[in-house]
BAFI-3210 file (N, C-alpha, C; in Angstrom, 3 decimals, decimal comma, padded with zeros to 6 digits):
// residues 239
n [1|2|3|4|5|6|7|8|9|10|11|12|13|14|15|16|17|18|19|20|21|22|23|24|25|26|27|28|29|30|31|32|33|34|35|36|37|38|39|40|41|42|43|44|45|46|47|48|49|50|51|52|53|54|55|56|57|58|59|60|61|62|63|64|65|66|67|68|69|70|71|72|73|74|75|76|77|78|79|80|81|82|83|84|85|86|87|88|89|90|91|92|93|94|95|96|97|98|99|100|101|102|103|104|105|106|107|108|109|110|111|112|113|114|115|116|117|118|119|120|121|122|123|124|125|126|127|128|129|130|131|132|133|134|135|136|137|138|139|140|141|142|143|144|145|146|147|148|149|150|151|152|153|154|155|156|157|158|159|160|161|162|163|164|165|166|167|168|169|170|171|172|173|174|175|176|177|178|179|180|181|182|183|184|185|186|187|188|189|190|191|192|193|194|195|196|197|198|199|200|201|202|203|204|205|206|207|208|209|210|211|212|213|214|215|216|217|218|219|220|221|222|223|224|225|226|227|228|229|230|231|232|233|234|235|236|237|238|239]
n.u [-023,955|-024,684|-022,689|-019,497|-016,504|-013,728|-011,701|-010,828|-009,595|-009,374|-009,121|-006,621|-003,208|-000,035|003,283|006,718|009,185|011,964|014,684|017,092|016,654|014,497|011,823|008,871|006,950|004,443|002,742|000,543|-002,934|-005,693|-006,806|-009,212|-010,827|-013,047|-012,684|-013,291|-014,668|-013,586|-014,046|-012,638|-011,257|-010,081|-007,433|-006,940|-005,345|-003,355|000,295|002,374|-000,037|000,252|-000,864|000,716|001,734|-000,466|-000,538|001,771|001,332|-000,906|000,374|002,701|004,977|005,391|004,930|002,218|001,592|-000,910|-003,964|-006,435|-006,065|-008,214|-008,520|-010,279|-009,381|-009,149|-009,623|-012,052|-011,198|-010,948|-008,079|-005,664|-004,018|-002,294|-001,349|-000,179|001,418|005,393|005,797|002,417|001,993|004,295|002,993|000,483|001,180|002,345|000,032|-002,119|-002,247|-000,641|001,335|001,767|004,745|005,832|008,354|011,178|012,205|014,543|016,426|019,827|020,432|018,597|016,292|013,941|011,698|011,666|011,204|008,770|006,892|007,427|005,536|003,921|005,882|006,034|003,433|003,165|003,356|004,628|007,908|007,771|005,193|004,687|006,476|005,003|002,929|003,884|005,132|002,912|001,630|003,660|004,173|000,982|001,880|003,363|006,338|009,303|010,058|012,939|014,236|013,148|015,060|016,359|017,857|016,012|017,366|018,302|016,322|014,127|012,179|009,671|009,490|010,483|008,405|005,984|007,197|007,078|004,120|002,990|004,158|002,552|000,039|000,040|-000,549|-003,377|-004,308|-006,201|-006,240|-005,034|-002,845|-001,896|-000,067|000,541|000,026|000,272|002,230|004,713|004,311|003,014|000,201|-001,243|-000,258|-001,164|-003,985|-004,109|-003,219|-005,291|-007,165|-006,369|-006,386|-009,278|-010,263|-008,941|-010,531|-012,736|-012,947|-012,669|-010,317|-009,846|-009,245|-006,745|-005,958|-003,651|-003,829|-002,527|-004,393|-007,029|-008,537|-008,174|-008,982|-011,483|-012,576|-011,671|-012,260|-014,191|-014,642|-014,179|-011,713|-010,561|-007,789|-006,653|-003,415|-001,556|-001,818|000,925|003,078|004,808|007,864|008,006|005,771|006,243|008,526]
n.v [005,010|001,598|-000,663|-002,591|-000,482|-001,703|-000,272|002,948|005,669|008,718|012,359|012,500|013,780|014,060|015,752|016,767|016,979|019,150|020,110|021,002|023,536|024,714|024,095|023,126|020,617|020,349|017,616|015,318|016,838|016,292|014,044|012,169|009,318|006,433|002,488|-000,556|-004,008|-005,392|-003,078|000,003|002,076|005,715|007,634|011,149|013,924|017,368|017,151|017,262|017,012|014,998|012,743|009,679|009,857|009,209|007,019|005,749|006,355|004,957|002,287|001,659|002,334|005,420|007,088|008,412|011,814|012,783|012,119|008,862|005,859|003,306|000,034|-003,020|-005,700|-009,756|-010,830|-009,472|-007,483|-004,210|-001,897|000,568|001,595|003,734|003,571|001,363|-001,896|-002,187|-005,321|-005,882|-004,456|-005,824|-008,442|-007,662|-007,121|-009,167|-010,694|-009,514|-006,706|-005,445|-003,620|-002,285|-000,244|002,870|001,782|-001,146|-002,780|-004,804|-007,912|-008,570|-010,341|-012,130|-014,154|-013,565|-015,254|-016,336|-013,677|-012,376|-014,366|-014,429|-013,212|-015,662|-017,199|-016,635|-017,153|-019,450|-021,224|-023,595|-024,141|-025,302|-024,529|-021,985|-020,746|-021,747|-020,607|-018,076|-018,304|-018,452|-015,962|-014,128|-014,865|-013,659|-011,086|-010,720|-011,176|-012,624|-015,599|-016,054|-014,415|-015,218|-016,778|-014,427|-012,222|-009,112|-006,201|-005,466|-004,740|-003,314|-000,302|-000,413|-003,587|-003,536|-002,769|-004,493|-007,224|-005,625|-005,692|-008,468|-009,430|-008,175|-008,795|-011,267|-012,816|-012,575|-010,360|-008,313|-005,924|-004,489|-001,657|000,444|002,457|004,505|002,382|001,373|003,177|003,039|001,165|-000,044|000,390|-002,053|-003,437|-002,441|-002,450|-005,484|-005,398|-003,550|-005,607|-007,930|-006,768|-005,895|-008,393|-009,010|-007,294|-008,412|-010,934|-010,055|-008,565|-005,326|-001,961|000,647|003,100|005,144|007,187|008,737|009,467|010,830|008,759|006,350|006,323|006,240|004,357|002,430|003,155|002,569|004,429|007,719|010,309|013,059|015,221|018,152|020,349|021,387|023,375|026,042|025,832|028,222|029,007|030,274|029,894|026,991|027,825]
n.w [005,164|005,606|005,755|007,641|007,899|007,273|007,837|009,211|009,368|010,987|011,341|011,060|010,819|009,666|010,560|009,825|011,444|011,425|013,154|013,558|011,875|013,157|012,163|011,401|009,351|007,000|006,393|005,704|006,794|009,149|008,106|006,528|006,167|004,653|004,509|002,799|003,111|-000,149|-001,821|-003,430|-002,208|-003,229|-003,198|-004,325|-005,035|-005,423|-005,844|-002,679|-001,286|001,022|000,423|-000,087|002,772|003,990|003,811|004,577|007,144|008,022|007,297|008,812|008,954|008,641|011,763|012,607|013,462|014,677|015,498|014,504|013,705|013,269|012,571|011,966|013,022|011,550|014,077|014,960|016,570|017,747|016,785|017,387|014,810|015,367|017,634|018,366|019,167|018,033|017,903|016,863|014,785|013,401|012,904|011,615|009,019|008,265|008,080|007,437|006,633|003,412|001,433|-001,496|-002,915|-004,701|-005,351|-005,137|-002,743|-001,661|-000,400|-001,158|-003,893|-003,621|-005,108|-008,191|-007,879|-005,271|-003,797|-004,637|-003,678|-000,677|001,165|001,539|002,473|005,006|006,016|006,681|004,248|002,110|000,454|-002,254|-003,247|-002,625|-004,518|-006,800|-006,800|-006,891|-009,546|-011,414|-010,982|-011,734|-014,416|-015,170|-015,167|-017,355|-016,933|-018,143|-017,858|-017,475|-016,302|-013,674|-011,539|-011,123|-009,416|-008,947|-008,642|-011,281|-012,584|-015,418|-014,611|-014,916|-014,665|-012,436|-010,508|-011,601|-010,257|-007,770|-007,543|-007,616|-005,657|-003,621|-003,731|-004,029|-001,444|-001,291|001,108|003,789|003,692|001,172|000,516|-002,029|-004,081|-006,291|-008,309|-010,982|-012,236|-013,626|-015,942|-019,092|-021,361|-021,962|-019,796|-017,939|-017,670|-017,691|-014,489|-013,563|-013,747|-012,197|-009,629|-009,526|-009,462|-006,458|-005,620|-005,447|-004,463|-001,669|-000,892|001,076|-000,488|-000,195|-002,542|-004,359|-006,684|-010,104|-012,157|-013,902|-014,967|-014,037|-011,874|-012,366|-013,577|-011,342|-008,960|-005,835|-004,176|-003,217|-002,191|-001,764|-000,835|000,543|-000,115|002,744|005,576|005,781|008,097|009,742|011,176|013,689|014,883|014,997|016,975]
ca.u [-023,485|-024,502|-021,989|-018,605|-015,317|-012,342|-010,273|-011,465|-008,719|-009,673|-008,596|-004,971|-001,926|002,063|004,125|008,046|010,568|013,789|015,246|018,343|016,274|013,321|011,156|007,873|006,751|003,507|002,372|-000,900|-003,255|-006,879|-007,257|-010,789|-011,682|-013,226|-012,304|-014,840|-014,063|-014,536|-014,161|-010,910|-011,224|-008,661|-007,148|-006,666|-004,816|-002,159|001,675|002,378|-001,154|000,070|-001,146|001,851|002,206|-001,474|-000,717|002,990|001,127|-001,174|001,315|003,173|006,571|005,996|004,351|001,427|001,621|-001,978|-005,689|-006,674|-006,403|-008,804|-008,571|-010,558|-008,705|-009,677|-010,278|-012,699|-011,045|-010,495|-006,968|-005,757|-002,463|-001,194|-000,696|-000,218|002,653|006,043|004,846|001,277|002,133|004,990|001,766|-000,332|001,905|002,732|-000,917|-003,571|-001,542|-000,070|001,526|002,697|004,999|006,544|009,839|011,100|013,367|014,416|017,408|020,420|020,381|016,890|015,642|012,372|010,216|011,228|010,898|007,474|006,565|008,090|004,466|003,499|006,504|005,565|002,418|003,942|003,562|005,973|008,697|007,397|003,942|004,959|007,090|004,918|001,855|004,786|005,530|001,422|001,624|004,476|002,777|000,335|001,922|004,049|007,655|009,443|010,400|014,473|014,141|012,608|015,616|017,598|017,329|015,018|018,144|019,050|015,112|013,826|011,422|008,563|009,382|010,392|006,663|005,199|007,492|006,234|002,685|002,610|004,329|001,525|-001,400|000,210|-001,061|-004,652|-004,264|-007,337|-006,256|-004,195|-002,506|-001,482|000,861|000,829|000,840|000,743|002,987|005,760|003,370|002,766|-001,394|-001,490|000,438|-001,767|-005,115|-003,747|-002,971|-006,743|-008,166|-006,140|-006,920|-010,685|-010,403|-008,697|-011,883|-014,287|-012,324|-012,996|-010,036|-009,966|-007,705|-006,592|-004,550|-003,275|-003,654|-002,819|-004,665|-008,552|-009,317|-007,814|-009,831|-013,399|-012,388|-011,144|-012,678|-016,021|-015,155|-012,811|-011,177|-009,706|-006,635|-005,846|-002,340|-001,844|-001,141|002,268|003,681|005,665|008,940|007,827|004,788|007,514|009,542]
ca.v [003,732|000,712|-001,670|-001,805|-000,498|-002,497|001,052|003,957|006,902|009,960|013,456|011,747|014,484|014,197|016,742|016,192|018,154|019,902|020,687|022,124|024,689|024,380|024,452|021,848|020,877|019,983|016,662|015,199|017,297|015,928|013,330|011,353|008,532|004,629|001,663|-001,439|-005,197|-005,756|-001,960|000,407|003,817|006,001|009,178|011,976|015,552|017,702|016,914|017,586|016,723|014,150|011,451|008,959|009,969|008,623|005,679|005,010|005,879|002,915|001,103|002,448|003,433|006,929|007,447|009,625|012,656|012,836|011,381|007,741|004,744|002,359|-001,252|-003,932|-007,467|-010,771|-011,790|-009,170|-006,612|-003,291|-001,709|002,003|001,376|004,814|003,575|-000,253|-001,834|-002,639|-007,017|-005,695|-003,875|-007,162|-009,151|-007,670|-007,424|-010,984|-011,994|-009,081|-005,907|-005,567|-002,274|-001,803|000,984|002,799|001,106|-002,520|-003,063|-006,677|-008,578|-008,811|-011,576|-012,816|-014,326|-013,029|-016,288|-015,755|-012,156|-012,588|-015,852|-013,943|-013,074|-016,874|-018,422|-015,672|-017,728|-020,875|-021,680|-024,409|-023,355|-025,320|-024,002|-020,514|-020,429|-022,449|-019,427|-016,620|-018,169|-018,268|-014,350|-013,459|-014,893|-012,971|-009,978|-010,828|-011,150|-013,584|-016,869|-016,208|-013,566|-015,655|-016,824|-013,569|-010,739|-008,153|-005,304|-004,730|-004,702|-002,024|000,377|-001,362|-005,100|-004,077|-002,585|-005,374|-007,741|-005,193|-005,953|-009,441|-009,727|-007,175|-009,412|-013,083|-013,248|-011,904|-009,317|-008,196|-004,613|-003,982|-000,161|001,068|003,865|004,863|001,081|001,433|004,328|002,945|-000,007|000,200|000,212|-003,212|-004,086|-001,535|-003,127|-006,644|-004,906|-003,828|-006,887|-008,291|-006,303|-006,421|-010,115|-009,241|-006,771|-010,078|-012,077|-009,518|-007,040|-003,785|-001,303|002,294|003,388|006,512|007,875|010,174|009,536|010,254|007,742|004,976|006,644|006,266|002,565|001,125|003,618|003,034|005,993|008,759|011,083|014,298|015,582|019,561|020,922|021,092|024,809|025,895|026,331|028,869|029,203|031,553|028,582|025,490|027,710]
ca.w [004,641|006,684|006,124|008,453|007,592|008,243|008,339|009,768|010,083|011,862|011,724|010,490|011,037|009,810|010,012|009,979|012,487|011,165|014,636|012,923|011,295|013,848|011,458|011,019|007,463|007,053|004,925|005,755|007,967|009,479|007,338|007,616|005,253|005,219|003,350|003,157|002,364|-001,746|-002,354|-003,577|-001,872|-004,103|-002,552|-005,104|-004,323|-005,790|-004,807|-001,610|-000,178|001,695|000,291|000,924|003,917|005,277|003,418|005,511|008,511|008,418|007,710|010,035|007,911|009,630|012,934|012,832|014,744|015,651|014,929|014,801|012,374|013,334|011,963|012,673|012,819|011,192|014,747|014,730|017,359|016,801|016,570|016,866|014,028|015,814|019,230|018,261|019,296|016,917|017,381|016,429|013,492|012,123|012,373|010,586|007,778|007,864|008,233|006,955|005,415|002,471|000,475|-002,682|-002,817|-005,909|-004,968|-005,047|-001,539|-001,113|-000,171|-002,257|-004,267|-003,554|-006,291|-007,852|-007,196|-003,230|-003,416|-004,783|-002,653|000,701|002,320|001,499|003,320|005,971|006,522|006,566|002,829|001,543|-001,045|-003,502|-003,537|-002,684|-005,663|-008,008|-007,142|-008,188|-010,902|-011,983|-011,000|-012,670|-015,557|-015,366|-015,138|-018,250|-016,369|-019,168|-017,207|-017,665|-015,116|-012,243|-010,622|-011,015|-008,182|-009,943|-008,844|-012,293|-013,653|-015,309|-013,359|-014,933|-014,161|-010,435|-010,174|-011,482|-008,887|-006,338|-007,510|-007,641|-004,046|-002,320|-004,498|-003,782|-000,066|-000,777|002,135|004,140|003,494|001,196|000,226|-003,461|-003,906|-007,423|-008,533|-012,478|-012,451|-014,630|-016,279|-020,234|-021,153|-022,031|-018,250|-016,854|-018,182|-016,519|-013,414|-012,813|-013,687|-011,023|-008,737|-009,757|-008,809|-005,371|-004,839|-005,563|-003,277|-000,485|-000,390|001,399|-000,791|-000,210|-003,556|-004,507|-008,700|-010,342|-013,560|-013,617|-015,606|-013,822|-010,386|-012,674|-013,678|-010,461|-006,957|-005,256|-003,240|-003,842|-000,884|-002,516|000,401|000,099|000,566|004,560|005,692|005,957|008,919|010,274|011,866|014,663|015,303|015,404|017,721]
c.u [-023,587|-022,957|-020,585|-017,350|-014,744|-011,573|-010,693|-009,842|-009,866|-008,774|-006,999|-004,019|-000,556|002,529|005,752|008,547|011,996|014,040|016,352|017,629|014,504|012,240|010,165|007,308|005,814|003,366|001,241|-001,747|-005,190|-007,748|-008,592|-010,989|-011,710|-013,330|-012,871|-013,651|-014,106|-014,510|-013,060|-011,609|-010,119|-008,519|-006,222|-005,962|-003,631|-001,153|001,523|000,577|-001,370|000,050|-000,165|001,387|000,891|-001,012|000,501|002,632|000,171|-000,831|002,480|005,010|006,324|004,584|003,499|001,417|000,376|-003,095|-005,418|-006,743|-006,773|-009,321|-009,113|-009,918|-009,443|-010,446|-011,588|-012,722|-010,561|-008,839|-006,803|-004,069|-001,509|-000,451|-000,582|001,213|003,531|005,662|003,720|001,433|003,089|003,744|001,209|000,094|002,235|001,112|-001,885|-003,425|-000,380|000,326|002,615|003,024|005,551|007,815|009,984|012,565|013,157|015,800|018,534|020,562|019,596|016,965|014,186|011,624|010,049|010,624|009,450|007,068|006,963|006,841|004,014|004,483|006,090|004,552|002,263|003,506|004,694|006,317|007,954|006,140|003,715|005,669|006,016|003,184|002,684|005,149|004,390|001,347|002,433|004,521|002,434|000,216|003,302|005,775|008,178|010,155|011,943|014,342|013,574|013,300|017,121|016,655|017,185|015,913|018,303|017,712|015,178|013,001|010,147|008,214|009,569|009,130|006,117|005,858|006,778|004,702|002,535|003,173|003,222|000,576|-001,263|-000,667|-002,589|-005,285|-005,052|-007,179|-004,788|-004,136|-001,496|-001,093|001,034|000,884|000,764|001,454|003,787|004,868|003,129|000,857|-001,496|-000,907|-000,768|-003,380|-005,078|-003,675|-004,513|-007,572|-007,776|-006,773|-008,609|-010,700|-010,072|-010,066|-013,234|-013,997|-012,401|-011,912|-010,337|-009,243|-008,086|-005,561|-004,841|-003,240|-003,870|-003,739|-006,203|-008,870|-009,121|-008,941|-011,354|-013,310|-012,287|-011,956|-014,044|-016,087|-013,632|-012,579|-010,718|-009,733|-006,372|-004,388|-002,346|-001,795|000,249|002,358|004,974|006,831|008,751|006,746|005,849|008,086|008,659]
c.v [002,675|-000,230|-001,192|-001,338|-001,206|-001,164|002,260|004,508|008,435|011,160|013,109|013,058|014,095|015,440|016,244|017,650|018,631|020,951|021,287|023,405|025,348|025,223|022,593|022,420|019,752|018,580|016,267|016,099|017,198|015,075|012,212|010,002|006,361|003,945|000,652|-002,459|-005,362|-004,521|-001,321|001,987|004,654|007,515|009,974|013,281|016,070|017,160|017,541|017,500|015,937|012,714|010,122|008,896|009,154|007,162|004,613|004,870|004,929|002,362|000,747|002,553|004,647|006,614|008,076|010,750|012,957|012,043|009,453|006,691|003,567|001,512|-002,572|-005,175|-008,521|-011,262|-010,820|-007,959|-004,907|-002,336|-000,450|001,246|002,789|004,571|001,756|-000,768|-002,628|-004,571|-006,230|-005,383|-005,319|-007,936|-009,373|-007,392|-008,796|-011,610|-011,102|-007,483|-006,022|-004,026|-002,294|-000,703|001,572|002,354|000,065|-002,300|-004,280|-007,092|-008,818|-010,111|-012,321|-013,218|-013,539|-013,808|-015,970|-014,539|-012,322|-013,617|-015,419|-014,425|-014,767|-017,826|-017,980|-016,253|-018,869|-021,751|-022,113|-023,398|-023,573|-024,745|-022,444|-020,082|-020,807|-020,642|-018,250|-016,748|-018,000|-016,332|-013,650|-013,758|-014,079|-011,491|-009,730|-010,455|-012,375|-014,553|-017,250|-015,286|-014,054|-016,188|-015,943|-012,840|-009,929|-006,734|-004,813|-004,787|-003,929|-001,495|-000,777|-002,626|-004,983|-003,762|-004,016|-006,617|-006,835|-005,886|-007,226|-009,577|-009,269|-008,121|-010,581|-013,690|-013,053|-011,463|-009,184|-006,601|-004,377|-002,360|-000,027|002,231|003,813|002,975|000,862|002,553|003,874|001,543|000,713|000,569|-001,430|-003,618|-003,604|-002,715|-004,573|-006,599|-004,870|-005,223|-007,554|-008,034|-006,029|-007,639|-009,940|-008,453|-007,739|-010,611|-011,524|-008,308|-005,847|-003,109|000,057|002,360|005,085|006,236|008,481|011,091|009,305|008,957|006,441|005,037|006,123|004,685|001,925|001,308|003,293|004,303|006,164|009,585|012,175|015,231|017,446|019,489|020,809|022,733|024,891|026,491|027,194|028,926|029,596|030,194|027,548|025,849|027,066]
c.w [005,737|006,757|006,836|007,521|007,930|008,570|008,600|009,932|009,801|011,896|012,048|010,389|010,585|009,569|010,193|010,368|011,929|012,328|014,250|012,276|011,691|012,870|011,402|009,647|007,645|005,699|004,924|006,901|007,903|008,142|007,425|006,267|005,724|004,037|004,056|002,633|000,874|-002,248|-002,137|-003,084|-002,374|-003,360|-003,641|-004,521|-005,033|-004,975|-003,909|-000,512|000,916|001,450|000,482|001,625|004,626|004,652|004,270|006,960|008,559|008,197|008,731|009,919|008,725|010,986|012,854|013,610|015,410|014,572|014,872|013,578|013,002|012,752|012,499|012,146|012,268|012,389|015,703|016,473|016,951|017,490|016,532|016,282|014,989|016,960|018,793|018,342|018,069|016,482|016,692|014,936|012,684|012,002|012,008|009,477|007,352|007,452|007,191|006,021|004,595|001,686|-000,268|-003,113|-004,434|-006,393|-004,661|-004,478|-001,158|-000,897|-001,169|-002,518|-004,144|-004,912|-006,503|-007,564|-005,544|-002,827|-003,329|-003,640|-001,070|001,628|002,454|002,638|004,727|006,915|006,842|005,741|002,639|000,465|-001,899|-003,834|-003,394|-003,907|-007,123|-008,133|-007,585|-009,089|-011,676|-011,729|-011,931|-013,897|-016,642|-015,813|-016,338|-017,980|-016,986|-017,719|-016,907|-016,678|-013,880|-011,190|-011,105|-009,781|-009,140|-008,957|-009,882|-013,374|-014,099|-014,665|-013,892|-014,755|-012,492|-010,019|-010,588|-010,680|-007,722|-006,606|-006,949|-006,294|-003,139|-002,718|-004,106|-002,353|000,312|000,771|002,389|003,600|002,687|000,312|-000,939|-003,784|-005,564|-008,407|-010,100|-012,764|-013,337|-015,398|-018,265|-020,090|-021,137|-020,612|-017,429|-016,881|-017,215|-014,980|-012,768|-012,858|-012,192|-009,492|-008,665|-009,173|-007,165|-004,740|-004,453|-004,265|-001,570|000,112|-000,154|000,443|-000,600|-001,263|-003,577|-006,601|-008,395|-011,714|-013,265|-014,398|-015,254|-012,324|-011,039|-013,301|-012,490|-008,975|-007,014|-004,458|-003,698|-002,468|-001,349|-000,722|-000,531|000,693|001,643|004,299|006,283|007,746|009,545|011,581|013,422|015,192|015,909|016,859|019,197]
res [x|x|x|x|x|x|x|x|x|x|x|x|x|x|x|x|x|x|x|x|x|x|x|x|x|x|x|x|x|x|x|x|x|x|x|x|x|x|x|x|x|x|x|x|x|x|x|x|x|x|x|x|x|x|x|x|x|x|x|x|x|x|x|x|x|x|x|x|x|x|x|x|x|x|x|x|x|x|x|x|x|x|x|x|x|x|x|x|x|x|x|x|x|x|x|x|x|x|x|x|x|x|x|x|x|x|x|x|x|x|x|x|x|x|x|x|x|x|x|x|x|x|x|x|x|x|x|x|x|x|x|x|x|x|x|x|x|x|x|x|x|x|x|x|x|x|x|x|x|x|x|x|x|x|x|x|x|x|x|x|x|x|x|x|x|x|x|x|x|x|x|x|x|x|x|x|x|x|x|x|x|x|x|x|x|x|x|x|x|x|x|x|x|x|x|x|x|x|x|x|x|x|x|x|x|x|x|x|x|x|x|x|x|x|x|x|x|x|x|x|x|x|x|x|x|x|x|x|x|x|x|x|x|x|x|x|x|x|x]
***
């Protein structure tokens, strides 16, 4: 493949430590794959393959325990996310990543226009124009207009996903990462959802998502990654 990646991870590792029961528990292990500008690389695998987990470590929610996630910057340097420091990593969340998780964590009492509109003020987007593009998103993503200045706490699962969406989508991210992101979504939401994100692939996003539904992987991936189980590790190993 000539053209570059923006994300290169390498032989990608987590495992997590239970020192009370010294025991290590394997989640991702030698993970390898590349994600382009304009194209969705989708990572497939039974539970427990990990998947998450590579997706928190480039964002860097968990630490990697070994291998390399190499990102090249807007200003066209390249980046290991594993060894990058805590500034490095707020930065590029403010400026060039973005991840939408299956969970909507925000401030109590936020409203949803701010919630949504966050990464925009982030960039030093006025209110009014940060609010007036979440309210064109939330829209879109059929969130009725009486709900825009409540805190989306007492949504149901499927309106706080589509607030998560439209917050990760508002800032057109250089890279951004999709964790299950029509998981609670009707068809008709879902359908809206890719288009969207079809448009952010035009516009030049990177994305890494995670499905679990083939048919959303043969609609939306240019490349696919399929993660095995890790191997278990043993007690007697850890010690």
């Amino acid at each position: 493949m000539t053209e570059n990646a923006i994300l290169r991870v390498e032989q990608l590792s987590k495992t997590f430590v239970l020192h009370e029961q010294n025991k290590i528990i394997p989640s991702s292990s030698n993970v390898d794959l590349h994600v382009y500008a304009g194209k969705l690389t989708a990572l497939i695998g039974p539970t427990g393959a990990g998947k998450s987990s590579v997706l928190k470590s480039i964002y860097r929610t968990y630490l990697p325990s070994s291998g390399r996630i190499l990102y090249q910057t807007a200003g066209f340097t390249q980046l290991d996310l594993a060894l990058a420091t805590e500034y490095q990593i707020l930065e590029l969340r403010r400026a060039e990543i973005a991840f939408v998780t299956q969970f909507l964590h925000t401030l109590p009492r936020q409203k949803t226009l701010d919630v949504v509109a966050m990464p925009l003020y982030q960039q030093g987007v006025d209110r009014q124009e940060g609010r007036d593009r979440a309210a064109d998103l939330l829209t879109q993503l059929n969130i009725p207009e009486r709900l825009w200045e409540i805190a989306p706490a007492t949504f149901s699962g499927g309106e706080k996903q589509r607030v998560n969406l439209a917050r990760g989508l508002i800032a057109s991210p250089r890279l951004l990462l999709l964790d299950e992101p029509t998981a609670s979504l009707d068809a008709k939401t879902t359908d809206r959802v890719i288009e969207l994100i079809q448009q952010k692939k035009e516009q030049g996003t990177a994305m890494l998502a995670i499905f679990h539904h083939a048919d959303l992987v043969r609609r939306m991936a240019d490349h696919v990654v399929e993660l095995s189980p890790p191997v278990e590790i043993t007690s007697e190993k850890a010690a």
